[in-house]
TIFIZA-818910 format. One record per residue (C-alpha): residue number from 1; residue in three letters; chain; z, x, y. Coordinates in nm, 2 decimals. Last residue first. Layout:
BEGIN
- NUM	ALA	A	Z	X	Y
...
# end
This chain:
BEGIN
- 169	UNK	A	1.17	-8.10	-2.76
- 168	UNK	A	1.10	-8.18	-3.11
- 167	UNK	A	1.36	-8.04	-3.38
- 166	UNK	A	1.17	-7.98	-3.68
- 165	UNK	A	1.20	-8.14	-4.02
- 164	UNK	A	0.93	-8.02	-4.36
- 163	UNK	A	0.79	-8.19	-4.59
- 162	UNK	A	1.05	-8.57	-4.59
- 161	UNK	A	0.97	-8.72	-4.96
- 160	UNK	A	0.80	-9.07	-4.95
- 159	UNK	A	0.70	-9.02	-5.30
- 158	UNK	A	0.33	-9.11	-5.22
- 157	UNK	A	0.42	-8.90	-4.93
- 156	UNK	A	0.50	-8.59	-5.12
- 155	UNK	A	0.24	-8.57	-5.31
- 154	UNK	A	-0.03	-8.68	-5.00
- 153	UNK	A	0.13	-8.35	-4.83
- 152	UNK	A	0.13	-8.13	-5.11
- 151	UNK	A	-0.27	-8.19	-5.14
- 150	UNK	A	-0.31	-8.16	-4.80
- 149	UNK	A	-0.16	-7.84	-4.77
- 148	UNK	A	-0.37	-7.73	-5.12
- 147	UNK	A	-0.68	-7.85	-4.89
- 146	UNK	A	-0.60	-7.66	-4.56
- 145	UNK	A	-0.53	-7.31	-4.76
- 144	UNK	A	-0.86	-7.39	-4.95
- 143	UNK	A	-1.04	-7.47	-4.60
- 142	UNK	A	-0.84	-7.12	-4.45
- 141	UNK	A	-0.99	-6.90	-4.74
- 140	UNK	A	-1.34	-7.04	-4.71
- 139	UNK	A	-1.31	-6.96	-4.35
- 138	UNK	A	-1.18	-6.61	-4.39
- 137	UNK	A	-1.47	-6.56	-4.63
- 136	UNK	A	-1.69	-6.62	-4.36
- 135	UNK	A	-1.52	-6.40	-4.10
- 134	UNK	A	-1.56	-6.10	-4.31
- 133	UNK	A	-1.96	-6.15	-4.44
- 132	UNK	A	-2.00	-5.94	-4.16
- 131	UNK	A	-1.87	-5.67	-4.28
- 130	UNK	A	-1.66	-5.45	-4.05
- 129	UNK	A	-1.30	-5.53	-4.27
- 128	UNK	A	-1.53	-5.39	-4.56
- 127	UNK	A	-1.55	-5.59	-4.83
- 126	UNK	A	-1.41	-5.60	-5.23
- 125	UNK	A	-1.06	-5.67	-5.07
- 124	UNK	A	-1.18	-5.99	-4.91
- 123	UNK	A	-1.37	-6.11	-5.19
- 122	UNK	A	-1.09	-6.13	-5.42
- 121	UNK	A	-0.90	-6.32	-5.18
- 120	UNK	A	-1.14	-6.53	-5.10
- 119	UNK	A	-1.17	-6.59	-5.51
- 118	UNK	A	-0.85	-6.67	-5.52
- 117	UNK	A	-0.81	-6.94	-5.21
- 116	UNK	A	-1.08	-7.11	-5.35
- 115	UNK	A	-0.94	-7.11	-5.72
- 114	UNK	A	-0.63	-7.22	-5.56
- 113	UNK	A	-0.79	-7.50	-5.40
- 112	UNK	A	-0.97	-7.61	-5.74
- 111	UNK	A	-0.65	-7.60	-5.92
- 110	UNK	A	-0.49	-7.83	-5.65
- 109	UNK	A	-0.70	-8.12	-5.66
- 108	UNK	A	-0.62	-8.17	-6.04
- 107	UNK	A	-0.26	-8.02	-5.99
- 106	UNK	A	-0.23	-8.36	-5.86
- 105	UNK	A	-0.42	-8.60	-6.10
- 104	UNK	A	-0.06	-8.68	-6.22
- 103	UNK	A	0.11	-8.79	-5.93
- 102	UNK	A	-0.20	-9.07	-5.93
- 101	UNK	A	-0.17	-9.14	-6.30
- 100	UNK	A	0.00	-9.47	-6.24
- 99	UNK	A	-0.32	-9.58	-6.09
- 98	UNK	A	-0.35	-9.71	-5.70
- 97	UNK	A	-0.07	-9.50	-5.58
- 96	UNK	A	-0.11	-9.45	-5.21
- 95	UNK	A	-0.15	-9.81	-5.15
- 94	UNK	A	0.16	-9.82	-5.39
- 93	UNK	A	0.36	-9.63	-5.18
- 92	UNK	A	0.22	-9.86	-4.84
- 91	UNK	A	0.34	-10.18	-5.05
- 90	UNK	A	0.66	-10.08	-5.13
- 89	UNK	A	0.73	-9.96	-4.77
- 88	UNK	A	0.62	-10.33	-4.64
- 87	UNK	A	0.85	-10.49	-4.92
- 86	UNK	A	1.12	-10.24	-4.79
- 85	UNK	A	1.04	-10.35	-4.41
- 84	UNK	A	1.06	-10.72	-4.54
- 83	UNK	A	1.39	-10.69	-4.74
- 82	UNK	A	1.52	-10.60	-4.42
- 81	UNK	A	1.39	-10.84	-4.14
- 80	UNK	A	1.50	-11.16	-4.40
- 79	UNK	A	1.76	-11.29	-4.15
- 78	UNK	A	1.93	-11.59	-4.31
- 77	UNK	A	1.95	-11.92	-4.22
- 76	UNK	A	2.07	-12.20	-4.35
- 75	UNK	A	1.98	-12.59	-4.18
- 74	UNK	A	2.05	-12.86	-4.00
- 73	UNK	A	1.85	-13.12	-3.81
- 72	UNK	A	1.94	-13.31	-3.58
- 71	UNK	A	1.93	-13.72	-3.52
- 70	UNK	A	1.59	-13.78	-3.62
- 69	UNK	A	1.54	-14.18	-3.63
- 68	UNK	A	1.62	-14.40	-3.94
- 67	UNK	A	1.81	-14.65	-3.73
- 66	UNK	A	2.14	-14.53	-3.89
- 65	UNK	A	2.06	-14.17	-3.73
- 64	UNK	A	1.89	-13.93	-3.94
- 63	UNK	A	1.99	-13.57	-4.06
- 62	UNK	A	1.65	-13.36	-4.14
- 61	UNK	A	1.74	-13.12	-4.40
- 60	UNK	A	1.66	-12.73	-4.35
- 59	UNK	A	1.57	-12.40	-4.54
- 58	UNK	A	1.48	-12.11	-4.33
- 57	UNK	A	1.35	-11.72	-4.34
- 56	UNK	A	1.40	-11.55	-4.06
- 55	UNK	A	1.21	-11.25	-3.88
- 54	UNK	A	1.32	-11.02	-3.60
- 53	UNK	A	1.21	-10.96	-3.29
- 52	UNK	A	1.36	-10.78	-3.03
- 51	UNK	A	1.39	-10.92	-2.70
- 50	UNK	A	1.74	-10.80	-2.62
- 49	UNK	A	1.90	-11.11	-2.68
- 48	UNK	A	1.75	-11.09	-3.05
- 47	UNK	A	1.43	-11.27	-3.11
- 46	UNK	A	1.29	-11.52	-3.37
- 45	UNK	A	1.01	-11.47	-3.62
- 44	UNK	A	0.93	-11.71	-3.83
- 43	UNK	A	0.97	-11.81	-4.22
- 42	UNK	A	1.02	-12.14	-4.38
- 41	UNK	A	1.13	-12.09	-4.70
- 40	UNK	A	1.25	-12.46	-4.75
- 39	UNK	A	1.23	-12.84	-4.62
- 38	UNK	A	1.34	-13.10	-4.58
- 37	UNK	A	1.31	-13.48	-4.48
- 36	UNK	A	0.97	-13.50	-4.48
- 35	UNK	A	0.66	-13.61	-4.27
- 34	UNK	A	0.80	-13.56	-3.92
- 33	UNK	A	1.08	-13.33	-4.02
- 32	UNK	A	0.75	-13.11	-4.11
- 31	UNK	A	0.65	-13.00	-3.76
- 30	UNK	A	0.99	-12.82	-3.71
- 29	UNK	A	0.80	-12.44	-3.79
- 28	UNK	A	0.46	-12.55	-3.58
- 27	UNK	A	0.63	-12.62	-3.30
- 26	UNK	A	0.90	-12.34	-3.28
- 25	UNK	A	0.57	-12.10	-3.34
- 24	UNK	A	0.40	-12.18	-3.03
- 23	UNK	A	0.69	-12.04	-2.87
- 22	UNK	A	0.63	-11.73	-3.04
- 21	UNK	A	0.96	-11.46	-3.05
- 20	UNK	A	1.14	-11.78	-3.12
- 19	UNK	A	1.50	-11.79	-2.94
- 18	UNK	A	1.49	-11.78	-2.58
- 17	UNK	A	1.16	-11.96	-2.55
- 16	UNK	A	1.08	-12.25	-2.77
- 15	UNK	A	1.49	-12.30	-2.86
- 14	UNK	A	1.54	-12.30	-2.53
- 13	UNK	A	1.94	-12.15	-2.51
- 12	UNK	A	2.24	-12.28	-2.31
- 11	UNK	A	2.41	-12.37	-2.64
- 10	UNK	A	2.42	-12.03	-2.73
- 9	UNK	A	2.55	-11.83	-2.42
- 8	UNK	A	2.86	-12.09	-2.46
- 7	UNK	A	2.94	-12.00	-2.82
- 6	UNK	A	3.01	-11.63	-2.69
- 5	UNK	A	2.84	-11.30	-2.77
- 4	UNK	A	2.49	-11.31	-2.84
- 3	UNK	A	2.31	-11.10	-3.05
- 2	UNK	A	2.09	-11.35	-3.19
- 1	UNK	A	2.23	-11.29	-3.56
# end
Protein backbone atom coordinates (compact mmCIF):
# COMPACT_ATOMS: atom_id res chain seq x y z
CA UNK A 1 0.00 0.00 0.00
CA UNK A 2 3.15 2.37 0.90
CA UNK A 3 4.95 1.24 -1.96
CA UNK A 4 7.61 -0.18 -0.30
CA UNK A 5 9.35 -3.17 -1.09
CA UNK A 6 10.86 -5.14 1.72
CA UNK A 7 9.62 -5.71 5.47
CA UNK A 8 12.84 -4.00 6.55
CA UNK A 9 12.13 -0.52 4.73
CA UNK A 10 8.94 -0.67 6.88
CA UNK A 11 9.94 -1.03 10.28
CA UNK A 12 12.48 1.84 9.76
CA UNK A 13 9.56 4.19 9.14
CA UNK A 14 8.19 7.59 11.43
CA UNK A 15 4.95 6.97 11.53
CA UNK A 16 4.54 11.13 11.95
CA UNK A 17 6.67 11.70 8.94
CA UNK A 18 7.25 8.93 6.52
CA UNK A 19 3.90 7.67 6.48
CA UNK A 20 1.08 10.48 7.21
CA UNK A 21 1.01 13.00 4.46
CA UNK A 22 0.28 15.57 7.79
CA UNK A 23 2.21 14.85 10.67
CA UNK A 24 -0.09 16.83 12.72
CA UNK A 25 -2.57 14.42 11.54
CA UNK A 26 -0.83 11.08 13.10
CA UNK A 27 -1.69 12.90 16.49
CA UNK A 28 -4.93 13.73 16.13
CA UNK A 29 -5.97 10.14 14.24
CA UNK A 30 -4.35 7.85 17.55
CA UNK A 31 -5.79 10.49 20.12
CA UNK A 32 -8.75 8.28 20.92
CA UNK A 33 -6.75 5.01 22.39
CA UNK A 34 -6.52 7.49 25.22
CA UNK A 35 -10.24 7.54 25.94
CA UNK A 36 -11.29 4.22 24.20
CA UNK A 37 -10.31 1.07 23.31
CA UNK A 38 -11.34 1.35 19.50
CA UNK A 39 -12.27 2.77 17.16
CA UNK A 40 -13.61 2.93 13.41
CA UNK A 41 -13.79 4.94 10.08
CA UNK A 42 -11.02 6.93 10.85
CA UNK A 43 -9.87 8.53 7.73
CA UNK A 44 -6.36 10.35 6.84
CA UNK A 45 -4.23 10.78 4.42
CA UNK A 46 -1.00 8.80 4.30
CA UNK A 47 1.82 8.93 1.60
CA UNK A 48 3.28 6.45 -0.92
CA UNK A 49 7.22 6.20 -0.92
CA UNK A 50 7.16 8.49 -3.64
CA UNK A 51 5.37 11.31 -1.74
CA UNK A 52 2.02 10.75 -3.09
CA UNK A 53 -0.83 11.01 -1.02
CA UNK A 54 -3.38 8.87 -0.66
CA UNK A 55 -6.19 8.52 1.79
CA UNK A 56 -7.20 5.56 4.25
CA UNK A 57 -9.84 4.86 6.05
CA UNK A 58 -9.14 2.89 9.52
CA UNK A 59 -10.70 0.79 12.21
CA UNK A 60 -8.42 -0.16 15.25
CA UNK A 61 -8.45 -1.87 18.82
CA UNK A 62 -6.12 -0.69 21.42
CA UNK A 63 -4.13 -4.00 22.74
CA UNK A 64 -3.13 -3.47 26.53
CA UNK A 65 -0.49 -4.86 28.52
CA UNK A 66 -1.55 -6.87 31.80
CA UNK A 67 -0.98 -3.55 33.69
CA UNK A 68 -3.67 -1.93 31.64
CA UNK A 69 -1.08 0.21 29.66
CA UNK A 70 -1.10 0.58 25.70
CA UNK A 71 0.82 -2.07 24.37
CA UNK A 72 0.12 -1.54 20.38
CA UNK A 73 -2.47 -1.03 18.67
CA UNK A 74 -3.84 -2.98 15.72
CA UNK A 75 -5.94 -2.33 13.20
CA UNK A 76 -7.41 -2.89 9.17
CA UNK A 77 -6.76 -0.78 6.74
CA UNK A 78 -7.87 -0.16 3.56
CA UNK A 79 -7.01 2.47 0.98
CA UNK A 80 -10.29 4.36 0.18
CA UNK A 81 -8.40 6.88 -2.67
CA UNK A 82 -10.73 5.33 -5.32
CA UNK A 83 -14.11 5.33 -4.14
CA UNK A 84 -13.29 8.92 -3.12
CA UNK A 85 -12.34 10.32 -6.65
CA UNK A 86 -15.73 8.59 -7.98
CA UNK A 87 -17.60 10.17 -4.97
CA UNK A 88 -15.78 13.56 -5.99
CA UNK A 89 -16.89 12.89 -9.85
CA UNK A 90 -20.41 12.08 -8.58
CA UNK A 91 -20.58 15.09 -6.92
CA UNK A 92 -19.17 17.51 -9.76
CA UNK A 93 -22.17 15.66 -12.38
CA UNK A 94 -24.61 16.49 -10.08
CA UNK A 95 -23.26 20.12 -9.46
CA UNK A 96 -23.99 20.29 -13.12
CA UNK A 97 -27.29 18.67 -12.73
CA UNK A 98 -29.22 20.43 -10.11
CA UNK A 99 -32.88 19.18 -11.52
CA UNK A 100 -33.35 16.02 -13.30
CA UNK A 101 -34.70 18.04 -16.12
CA UNK A 102 -31.27 19.70 -16.68
CA UNK A 103 -30.48 17.34 -20.10
CA UNK A 104 -33.87 18.28 -20.86
CA UNK A 105 -33.87 22.16 -20.82
CA UNK A 106 -31.10 21.59 -23.55
CA UNK A 107 -32.65 22.14 -26.83
CA UNK A 108 -34.13 25.07 -24.60
CA UNK A 109 -30.86 27.08 -24.85
CA UNK A 110 -30.23 25.80 -28.16
CA UNK A 111 -33.46 26.83 -30.11
CA UNK A 112 -32.68 30.38 -29.32
CA UNK A 113 -28.99 30.00 -30.74
CA UNK A 114 -30.22 28.57 -33.82
CA UNK A 115 -32.73 31.21 -34.25
CA UNK A 116 -29.69 33.66 -33.93
CA UNK A 117 -27.57 32.01 -36.12
CA UNK A 118 -30.80 31.90 -38.76
CA UNK A 119 -31.77 35.09 -38.83
CA UNK A 120 -27.82 36.18 -39.41
CA UNK A 121 -27.95 34.15 -42.03
CA UNK A 122 -30.88 35.60 -43.43
CA UNK A 123 -29.57 38.95 -43.02
CA UNK A 124 -26.48 38.26 -44.61
CA UNK A 125 -27.78 37.37 -47.94
CA UNK A 126 -30.38 40.24 -47.90
CA UNK A 127 -27.10 42.78 -47.65
CA UNK A 128 -24.55 43.84 -49.67
CA UNK A 129 -20.98 42.37 -48.80
CA UNK A 130 -20.12 46.57 -48.78
CA UNK A 131 -22.82 47.32 -46.22
CA UNK A 132 -21.88 48.34 -43.28
CA UNK A 133 -24.33 46.68 -41.27
CA UNK A 134 -21.83 43.49 -42.61
CA UNK A 135 -19.58 43.17 -39.79
CA UNK A 136 -22.46 43.47 -37.26
CA UNK A 137 -24.33 40.66 -38.36
CA UNK A 138 -21.12 38.70 -38.49
CA UNK A 139 -20.96 39.26 -34.84
CA UNK A 140 -24.38 38.26 -33.93
CA UNK A 141 -23.73 35.18 -36.07
CA UNK A 142 -20.38 34.25 -34.20
CA UNK A 143 -22.18 34.91 -30.40
CA UNK A 144 -24.99 32.30 -31.63
CA UNK A 145 -22.20 30.01 -33.08
CA UNK A 146 -20.40 30.60 -29.52
CA UNK A 147 -23.67 29.92 -27.50
CA UNK A 148 -24.89 26.56 -29.34
CA UNK A 149 -20.89 25.45 -28.66
CA UNK A 150 -21.48 26.12 -25.26
CA UNK A 151 -24.58 24.63 -25.06
CA UNK A 152 -23.06 21.14 -26.46
CA UNK A 153 -20.27 21.57 -24.29
CA UNK A 154 -22.14 21.86 -20.81
CA UNK A 155 -24.33 18.50 -22.43
CA UNK A 156 -21.77 16.73 -22.79
CA UNK A 157 -19.95 17.39 -19.59
CA UNK A 158 -22.90 16.91 -17.42
CA UNK A 159 -22.59 13.36 -19.03
CA UNK A 160 -18.87 13.46 -18.70
CA UNK A 161 -18.71 12.61 -22.57
CA UNK A 162 -14.97 13.35 -24.13
CA UNK A 163 -16.05 16.45 -27.31
CA UNK A 164 -13.53 16.25 -29.26
CA UNK A 165 -9.41 14.61 -28.62
CA UNK A 166 -6.38 16.27 -30.07
CA UNK A 167 -2.90 15.28 -29.87
CA UNK A 168 -1.05 18.31 -27.89
CA UNK A 169 2.45 18.90 -28.81
Amino acid sequence: MLGYTSEQEVIGLRMATDVYHHAEEREVATAWCRQQDSVQGIEVDWKHKDGRPFTIRCDAHVVRDRDGNLEFLEGFIEDISERRAMEMQLRQGRKWRPSAGWRGNCPRFQQPARVIIGYGDFVSEQIGADSPLRNPVEQIKKAGDRASALTRQLLAFSRQQVLETKVLT
